[in-house]
Gaussian input, Z-matrix of N, CA and C with variables (Angstrom, degrees):
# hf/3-21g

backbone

0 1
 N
 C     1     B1
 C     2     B2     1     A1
 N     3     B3     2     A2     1     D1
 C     4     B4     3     A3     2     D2
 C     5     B5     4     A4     3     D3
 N     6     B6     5     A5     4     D4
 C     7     B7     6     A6     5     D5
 C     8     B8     7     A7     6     D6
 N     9     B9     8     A8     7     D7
 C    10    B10     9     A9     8     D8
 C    11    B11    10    A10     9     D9
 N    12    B12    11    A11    10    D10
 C    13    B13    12    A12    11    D11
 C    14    B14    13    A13    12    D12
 N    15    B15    14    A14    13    D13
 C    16    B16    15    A15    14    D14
 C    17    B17    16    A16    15    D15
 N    18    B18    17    A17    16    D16
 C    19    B19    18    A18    17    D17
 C    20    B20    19    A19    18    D18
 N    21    B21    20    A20    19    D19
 C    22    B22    21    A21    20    D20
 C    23    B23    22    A22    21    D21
 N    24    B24    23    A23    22    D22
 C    25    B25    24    A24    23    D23
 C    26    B26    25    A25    24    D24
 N    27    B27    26    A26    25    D25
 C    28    B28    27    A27    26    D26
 C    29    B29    28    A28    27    D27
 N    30    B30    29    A29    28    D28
 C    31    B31    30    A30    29    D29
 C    32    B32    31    A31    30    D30
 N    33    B33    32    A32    31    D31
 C    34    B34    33    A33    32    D32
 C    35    B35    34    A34    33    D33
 N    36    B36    35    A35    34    D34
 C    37    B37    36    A36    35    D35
 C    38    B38    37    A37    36    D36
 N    39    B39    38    A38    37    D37
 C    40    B40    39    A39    38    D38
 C    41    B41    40    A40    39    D39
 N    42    B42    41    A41    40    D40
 C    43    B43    42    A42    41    D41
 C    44    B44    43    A43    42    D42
 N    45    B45    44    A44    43    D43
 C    46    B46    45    A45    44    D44
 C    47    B47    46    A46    45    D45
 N    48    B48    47    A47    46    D46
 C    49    B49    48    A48    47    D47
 C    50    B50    49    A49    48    D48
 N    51    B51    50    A50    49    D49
 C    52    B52    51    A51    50    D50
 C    53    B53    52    A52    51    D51
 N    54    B54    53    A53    52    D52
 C    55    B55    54    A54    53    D53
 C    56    B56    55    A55    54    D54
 N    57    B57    56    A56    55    D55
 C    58    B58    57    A57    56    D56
 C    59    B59    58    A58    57    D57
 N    60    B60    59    A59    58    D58
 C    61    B61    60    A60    59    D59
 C    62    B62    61    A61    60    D60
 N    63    B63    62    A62    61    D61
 C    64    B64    63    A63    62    D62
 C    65    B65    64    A64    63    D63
 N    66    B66    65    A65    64    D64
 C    67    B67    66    A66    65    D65
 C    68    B68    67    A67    66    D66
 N    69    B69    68    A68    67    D67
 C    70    B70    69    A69    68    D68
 C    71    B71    70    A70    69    D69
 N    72    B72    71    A71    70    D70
 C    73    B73    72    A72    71    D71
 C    74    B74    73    A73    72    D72
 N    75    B75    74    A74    73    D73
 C    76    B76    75    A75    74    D74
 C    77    B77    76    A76    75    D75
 N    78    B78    77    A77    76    D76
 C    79    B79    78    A78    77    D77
 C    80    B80    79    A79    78    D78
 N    81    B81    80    A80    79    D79
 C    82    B82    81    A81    80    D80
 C    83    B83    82    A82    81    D81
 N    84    B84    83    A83    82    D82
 C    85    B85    84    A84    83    D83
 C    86    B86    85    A85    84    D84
 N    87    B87    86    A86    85    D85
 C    88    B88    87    A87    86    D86
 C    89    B89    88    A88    87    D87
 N    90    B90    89    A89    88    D88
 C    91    B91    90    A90    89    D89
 C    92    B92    91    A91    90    D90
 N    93    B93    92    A92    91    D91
 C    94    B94    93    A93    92    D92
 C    95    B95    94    A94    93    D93
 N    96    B96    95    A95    94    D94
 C    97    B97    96    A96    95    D95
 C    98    B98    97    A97    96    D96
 N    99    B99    98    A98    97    D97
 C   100   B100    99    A99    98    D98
 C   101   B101   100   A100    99    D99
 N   102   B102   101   A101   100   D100
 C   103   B103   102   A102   101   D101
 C   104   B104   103   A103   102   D102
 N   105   B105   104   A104   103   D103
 C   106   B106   105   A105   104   D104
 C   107   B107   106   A106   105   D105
 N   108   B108   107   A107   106   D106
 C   109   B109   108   A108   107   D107
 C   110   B110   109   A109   108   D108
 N   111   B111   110   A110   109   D109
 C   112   B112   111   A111   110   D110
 C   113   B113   112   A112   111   D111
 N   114   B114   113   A113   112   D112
 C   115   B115   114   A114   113   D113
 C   116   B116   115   A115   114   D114
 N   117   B117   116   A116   115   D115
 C   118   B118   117   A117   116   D116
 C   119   B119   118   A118   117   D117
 N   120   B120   119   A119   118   D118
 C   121   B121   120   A120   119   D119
 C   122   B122   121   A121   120   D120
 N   123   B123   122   A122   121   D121
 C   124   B124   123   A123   122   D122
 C   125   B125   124   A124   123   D123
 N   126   B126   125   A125   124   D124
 C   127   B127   126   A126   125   D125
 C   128   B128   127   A127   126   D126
 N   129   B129   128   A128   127   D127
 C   130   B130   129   A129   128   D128
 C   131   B131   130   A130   129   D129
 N   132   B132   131   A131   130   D130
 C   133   B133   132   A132   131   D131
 C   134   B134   133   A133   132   D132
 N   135   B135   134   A134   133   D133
 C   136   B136   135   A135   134   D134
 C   137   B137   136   A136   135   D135
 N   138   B138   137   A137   136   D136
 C   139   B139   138   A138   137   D137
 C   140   B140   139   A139   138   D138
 N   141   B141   140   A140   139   D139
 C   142   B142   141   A141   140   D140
 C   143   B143   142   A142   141   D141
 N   144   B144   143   A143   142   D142
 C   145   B145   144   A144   143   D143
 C   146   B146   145   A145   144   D144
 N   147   B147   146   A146   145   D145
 C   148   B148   147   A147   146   D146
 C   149   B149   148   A148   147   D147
 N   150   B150   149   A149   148   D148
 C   151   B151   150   A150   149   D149
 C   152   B152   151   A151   150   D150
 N   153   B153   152   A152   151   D151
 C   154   B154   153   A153   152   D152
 C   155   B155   154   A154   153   D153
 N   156   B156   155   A155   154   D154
 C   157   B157   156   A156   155   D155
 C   158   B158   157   A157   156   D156
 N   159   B159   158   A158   157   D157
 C   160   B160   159   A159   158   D158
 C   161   B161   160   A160   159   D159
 N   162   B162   161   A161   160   D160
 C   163   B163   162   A162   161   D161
 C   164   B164   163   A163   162   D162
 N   165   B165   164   A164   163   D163
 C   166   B166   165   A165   164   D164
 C   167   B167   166   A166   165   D165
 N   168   B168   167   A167   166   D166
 C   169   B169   168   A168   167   D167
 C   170   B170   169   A169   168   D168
 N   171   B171   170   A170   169   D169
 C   172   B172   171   A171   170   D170
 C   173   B173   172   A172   171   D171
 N   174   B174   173   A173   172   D172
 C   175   B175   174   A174   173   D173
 C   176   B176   175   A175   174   D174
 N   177   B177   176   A176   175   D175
 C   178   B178   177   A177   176   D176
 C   179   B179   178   A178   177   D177
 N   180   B180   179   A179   178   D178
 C   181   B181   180   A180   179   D179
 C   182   B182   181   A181   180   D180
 N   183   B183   182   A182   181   D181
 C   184   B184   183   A183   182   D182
 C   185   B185   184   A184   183   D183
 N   186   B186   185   A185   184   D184
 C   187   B187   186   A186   185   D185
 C   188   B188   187   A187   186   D186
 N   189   B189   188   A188   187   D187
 C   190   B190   189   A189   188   D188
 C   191   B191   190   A190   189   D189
 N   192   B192   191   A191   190   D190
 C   193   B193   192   A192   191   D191
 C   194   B194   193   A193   192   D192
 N   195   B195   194   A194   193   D193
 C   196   B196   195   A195   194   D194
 C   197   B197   196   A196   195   D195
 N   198   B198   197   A197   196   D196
 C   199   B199   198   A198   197   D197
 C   200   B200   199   A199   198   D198
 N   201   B201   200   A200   199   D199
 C   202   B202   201   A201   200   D200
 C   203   B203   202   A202   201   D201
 N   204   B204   203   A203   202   D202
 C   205   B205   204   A204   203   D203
 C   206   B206   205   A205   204   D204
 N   207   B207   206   A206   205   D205
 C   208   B208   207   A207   206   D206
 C   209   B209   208   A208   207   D207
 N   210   B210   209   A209   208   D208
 C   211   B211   210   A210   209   D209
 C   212   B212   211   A211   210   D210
 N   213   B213   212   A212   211   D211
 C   214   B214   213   A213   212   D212
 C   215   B215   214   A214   213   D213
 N   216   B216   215   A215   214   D214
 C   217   B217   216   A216   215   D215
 C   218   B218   217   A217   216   D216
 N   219   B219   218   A218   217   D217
 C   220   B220   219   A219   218   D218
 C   221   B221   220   A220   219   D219
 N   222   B222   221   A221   220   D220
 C   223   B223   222   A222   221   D221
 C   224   B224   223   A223   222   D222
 N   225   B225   224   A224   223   D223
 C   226   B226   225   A225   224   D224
 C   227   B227   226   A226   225   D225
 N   228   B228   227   A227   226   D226
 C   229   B229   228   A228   227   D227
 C   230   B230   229   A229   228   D228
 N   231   B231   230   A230   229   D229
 C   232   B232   231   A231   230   D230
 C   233   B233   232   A232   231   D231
 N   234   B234   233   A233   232   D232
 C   235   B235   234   A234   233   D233
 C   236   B236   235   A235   234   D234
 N   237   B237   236   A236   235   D235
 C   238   B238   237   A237   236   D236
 C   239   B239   238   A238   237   D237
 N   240   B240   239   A239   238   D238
 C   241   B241   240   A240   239   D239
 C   242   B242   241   A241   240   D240
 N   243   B243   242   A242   241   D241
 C   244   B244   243   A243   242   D242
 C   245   B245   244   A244   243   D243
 N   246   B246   245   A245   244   D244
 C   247   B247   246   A246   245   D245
 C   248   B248   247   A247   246   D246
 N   249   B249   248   A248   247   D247
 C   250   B250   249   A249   248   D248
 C   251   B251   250   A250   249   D249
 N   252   B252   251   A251   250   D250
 C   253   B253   252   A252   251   D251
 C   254   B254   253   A253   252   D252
 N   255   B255   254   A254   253   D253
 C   256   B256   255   A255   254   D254
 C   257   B257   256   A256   255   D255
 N   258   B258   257   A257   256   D256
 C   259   B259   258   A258   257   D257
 C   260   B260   259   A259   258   D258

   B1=1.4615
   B2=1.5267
   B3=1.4251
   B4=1.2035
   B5=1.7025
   B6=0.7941
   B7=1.7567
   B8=1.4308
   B9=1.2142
   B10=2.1240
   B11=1.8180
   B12=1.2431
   B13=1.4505
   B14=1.4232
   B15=1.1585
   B16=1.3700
   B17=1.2505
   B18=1.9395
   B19=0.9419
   B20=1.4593
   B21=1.5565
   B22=1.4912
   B23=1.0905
   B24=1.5899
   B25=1.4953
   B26=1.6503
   B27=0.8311
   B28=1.9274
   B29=1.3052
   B30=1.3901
   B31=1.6367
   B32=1.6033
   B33=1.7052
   B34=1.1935
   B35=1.5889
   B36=1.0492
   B37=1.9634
   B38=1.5411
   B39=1.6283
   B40=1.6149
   B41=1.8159
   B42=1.3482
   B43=1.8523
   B44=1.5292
   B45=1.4829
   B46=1.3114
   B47=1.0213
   B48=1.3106
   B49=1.0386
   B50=1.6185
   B51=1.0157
   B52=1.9202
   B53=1.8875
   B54=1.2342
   B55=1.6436
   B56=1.9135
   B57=1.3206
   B58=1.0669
   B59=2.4182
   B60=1.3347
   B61=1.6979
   B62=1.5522
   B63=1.7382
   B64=1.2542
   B65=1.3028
   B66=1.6831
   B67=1.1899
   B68=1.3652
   B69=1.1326
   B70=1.4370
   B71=1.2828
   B72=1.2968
   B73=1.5650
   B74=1.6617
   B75=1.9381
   B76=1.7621
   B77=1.5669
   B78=1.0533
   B79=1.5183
   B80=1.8850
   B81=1.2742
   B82=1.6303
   B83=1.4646
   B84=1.3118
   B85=1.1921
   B86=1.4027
   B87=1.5592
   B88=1.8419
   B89=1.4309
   B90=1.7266
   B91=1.6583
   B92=1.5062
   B93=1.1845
   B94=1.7279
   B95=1.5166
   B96=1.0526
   B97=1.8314
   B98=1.5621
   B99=1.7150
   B100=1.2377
   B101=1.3896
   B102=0.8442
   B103=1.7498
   B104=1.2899
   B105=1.8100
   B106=1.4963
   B107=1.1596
   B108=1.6922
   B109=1.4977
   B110=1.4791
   B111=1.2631
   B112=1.6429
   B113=1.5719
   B114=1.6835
   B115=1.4300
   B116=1.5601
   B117=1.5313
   B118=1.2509
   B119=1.7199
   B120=1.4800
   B121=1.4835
   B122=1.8644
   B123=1.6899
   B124=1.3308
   B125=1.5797
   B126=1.2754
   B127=1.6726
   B128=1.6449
   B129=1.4616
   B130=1.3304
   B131=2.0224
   B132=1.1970
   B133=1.2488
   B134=1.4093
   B135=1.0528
   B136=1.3457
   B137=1.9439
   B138=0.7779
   B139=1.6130
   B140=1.1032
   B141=1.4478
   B142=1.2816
   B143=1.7774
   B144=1.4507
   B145=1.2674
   B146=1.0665
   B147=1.5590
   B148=1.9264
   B149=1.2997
   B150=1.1211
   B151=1.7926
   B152=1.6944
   B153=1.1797
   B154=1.7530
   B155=1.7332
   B156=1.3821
   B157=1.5127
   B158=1.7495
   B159=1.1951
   B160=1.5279
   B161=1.1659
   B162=1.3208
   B163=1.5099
   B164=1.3712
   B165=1.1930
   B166=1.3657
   B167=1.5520
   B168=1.8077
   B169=1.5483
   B170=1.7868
   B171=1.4734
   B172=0.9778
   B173=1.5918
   B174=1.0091
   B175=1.9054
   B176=1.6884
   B177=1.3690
   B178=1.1679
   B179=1.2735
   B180=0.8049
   B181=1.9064
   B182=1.5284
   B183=1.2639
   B184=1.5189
   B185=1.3860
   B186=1.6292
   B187=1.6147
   B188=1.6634
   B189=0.9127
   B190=1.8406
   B191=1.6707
   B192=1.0027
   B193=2.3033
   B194=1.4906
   B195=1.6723
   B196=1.9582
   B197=2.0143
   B198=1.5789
   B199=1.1410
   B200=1.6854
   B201=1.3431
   B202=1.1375
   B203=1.3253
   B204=1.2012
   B205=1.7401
   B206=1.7251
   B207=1.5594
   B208=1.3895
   B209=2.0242
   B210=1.0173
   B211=1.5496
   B212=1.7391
   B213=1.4170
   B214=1.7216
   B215=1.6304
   B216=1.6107
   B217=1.6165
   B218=1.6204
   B219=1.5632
   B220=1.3360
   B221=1.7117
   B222=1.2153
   B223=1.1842
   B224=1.6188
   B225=1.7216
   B226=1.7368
   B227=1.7296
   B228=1.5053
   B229=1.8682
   B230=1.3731
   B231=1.5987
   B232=1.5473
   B233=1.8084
   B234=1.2010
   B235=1.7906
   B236=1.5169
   B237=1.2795
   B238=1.7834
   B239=1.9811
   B240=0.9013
   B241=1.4585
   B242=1.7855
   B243=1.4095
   B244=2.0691
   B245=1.6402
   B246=1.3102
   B247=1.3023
   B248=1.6618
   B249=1.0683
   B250=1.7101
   B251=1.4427
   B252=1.0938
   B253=1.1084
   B254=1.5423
   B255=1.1121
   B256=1.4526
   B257=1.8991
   B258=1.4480
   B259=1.3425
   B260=1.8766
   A1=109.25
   A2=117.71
   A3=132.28
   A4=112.46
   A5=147.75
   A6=128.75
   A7=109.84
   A8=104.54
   A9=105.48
   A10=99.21
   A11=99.45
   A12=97.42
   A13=109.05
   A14=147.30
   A15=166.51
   A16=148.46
   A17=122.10
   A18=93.64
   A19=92.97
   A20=125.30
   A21=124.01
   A22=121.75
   A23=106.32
   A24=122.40
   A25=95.97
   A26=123.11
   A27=128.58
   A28=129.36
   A29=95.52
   A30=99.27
   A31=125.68
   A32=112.60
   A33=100.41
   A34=106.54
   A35=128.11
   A36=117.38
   A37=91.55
   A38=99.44
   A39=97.36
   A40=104.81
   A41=102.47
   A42=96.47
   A43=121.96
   A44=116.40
   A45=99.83
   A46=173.15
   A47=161.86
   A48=160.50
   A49=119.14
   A50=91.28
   A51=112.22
   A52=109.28
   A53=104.43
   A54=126.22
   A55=101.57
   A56=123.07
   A57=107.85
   A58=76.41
   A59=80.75
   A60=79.40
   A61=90.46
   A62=100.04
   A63=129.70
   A64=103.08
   A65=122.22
   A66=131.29
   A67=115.69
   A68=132.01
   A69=137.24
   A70=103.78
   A71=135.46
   A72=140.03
   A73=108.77
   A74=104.34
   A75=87.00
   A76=96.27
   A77=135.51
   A78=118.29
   A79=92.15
   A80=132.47
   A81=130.62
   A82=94.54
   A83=103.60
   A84=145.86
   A85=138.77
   A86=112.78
   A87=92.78
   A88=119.11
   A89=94.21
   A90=115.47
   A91=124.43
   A92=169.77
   A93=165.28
   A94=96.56
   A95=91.06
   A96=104.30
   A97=88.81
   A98=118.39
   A99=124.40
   A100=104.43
   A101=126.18
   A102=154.31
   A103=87.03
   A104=122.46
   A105=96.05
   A106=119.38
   A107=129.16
   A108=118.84
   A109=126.02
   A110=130.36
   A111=109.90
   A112=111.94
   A113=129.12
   A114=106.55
   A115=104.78
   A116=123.64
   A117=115.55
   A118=124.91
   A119=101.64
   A120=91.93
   A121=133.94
   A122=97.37
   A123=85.38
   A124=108.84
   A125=112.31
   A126=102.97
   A127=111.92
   A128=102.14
   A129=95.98
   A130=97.75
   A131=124.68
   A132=117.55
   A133=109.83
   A134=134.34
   A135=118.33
   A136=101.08
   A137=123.32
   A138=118.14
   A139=132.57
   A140=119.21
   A141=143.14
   A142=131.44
   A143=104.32
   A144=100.21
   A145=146.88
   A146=115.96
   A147=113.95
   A148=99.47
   A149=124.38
   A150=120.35
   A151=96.26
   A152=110.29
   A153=127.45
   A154=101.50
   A155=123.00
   A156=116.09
   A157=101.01
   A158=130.66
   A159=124.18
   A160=117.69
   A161=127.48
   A162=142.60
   A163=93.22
   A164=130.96
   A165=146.61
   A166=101.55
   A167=118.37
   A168=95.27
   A169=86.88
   A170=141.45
   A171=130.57
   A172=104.73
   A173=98.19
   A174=109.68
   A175=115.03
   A176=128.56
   A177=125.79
   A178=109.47
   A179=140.01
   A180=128.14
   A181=103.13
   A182=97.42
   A183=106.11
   A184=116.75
   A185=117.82
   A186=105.00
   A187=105.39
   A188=112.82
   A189=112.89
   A190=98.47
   A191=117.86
   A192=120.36
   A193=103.21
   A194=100.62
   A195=77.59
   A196=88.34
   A197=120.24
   A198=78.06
   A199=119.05
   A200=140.34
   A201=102.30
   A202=114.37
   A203=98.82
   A204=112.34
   A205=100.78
   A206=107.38
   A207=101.72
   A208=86.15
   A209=100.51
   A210=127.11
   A211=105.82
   A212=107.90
   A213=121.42
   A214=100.29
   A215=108.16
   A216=117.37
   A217=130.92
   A218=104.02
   A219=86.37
   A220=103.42
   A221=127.39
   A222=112.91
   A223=135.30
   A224=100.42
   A225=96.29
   A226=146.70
   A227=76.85
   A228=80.06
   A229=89.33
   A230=127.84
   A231=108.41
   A232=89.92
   A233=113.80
   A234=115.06
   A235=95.70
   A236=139.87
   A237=124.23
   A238=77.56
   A239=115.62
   A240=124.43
   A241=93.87
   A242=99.53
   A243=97.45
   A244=101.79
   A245=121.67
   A246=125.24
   A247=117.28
   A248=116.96
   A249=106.87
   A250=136.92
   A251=122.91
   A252=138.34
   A253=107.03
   A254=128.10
   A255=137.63
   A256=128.73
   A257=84.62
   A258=89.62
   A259=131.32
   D1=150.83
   D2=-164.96
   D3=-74.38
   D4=139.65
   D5=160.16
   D6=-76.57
   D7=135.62
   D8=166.56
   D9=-55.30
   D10=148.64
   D11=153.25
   D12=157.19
   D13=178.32
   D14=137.26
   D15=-73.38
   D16=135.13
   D17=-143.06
   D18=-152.34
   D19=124.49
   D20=162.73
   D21=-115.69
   D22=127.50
   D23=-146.45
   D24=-117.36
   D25=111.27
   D26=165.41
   D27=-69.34
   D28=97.13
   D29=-174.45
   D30=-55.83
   D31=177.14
   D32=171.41
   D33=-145.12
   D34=113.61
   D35=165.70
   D36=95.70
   D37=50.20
   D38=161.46
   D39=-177.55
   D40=169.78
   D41=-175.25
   D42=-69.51
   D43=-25.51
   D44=149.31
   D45=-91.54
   D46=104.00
   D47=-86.71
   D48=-96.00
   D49=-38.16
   D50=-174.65
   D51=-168.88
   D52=156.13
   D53=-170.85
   D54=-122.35
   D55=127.68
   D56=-164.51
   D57=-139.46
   D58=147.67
   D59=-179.73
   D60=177.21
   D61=160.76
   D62=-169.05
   D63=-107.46
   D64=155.91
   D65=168.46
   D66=-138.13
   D67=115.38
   D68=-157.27
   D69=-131.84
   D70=129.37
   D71=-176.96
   D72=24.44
   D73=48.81
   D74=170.80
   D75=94.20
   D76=-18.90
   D77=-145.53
   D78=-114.35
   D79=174.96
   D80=161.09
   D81=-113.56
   D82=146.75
   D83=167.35
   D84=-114.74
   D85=118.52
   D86=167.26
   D87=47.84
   D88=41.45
   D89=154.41
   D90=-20.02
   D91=-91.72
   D92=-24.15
   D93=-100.35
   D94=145.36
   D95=164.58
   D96=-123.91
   D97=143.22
   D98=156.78
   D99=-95.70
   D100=106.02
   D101=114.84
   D102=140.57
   D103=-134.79
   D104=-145.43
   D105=118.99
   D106=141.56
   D107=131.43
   D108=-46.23
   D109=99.49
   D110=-163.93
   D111=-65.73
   D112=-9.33
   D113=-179.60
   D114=-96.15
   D115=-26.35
   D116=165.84
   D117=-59.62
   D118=-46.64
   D119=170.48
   D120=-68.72
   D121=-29.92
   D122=-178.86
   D123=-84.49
   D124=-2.96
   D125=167.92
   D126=-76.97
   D127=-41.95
   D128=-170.93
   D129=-57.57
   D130=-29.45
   D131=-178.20
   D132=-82.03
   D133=-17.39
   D134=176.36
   D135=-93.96
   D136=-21.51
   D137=140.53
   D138=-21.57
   D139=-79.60
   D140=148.27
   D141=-30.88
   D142=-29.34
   D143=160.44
   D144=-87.14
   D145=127.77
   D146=-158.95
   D147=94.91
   D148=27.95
   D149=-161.19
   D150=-131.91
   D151=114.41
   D152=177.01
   D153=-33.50
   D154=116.20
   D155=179.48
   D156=-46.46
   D157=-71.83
   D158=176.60
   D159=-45.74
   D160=38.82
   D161=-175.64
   D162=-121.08
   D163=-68.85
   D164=-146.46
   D165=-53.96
   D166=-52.15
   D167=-154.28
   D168=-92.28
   D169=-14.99
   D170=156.30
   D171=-30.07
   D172=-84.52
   D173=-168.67
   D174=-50.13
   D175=-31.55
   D176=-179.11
   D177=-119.30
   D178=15.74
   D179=179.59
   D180=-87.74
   D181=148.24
   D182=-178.42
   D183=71.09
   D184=3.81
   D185=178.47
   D186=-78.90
   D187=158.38
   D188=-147.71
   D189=-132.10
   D190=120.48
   D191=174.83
   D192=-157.19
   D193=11.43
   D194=168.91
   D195=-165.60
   D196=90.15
   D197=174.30
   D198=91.62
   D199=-22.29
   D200=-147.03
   D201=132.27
   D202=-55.96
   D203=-145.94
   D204=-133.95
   D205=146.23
   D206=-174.52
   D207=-160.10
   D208=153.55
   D209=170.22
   D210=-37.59
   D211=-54.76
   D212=-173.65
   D213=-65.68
   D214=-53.85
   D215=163.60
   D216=-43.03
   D217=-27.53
   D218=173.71
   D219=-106.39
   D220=-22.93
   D221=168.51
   D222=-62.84
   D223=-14.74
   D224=137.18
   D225=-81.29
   D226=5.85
   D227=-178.76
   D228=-101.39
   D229=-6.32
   D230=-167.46
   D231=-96.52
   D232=-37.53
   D233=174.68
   D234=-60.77
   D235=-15.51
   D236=-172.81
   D237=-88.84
   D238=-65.65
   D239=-149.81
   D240=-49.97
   D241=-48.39
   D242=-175.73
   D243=-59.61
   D244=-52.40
   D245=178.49
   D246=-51.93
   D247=-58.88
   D248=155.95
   D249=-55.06
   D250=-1.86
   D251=-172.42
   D252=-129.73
   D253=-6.54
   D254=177.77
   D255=-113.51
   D256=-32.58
   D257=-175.72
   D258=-91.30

């Protein structure tokens, strides 16, 4: 089982800065990316909400806009990182 809790994750090799989000029984919450494309990120976060944390890097890993690396991409390494550290 998951732990509730919160979590700001520091990106790397993209415009935003950090990923800050809630986890409540398993679930994400109250997505934000600081900075960003703001219509790609806050969609990709309103996506994400109501969405099983072990959902996230299924659904976004490997999506690719710089390099490699993309906004959706690192907010599954920050759901791998809460999930190792949570479960």
């Amino acid at each position: 089982m998951v732990k509730d809790g919160h979590m700001v994750y520091k990106t790397s090799n993209v415009c935003a800065k950090e990923i800050h989000f809630d986890v409540v029984n398993g679930i994400v919450h109250n997505v934000v990316f600081d900075g960003g494309c703001r219509g790609n990120t806050q969609g990709v976060a309103a996506l994400a909400e109501g969405m099983p944390i072990e959902d996230v890097p299924l659904r976004l890993r490997h999506i690719d806009c710089n390099g490699g690396h993309s906004c959706p991409y690192e907010f599954a390494k920050a759901a791998e990182q809460y999930l190792a550290e949570n479960s």
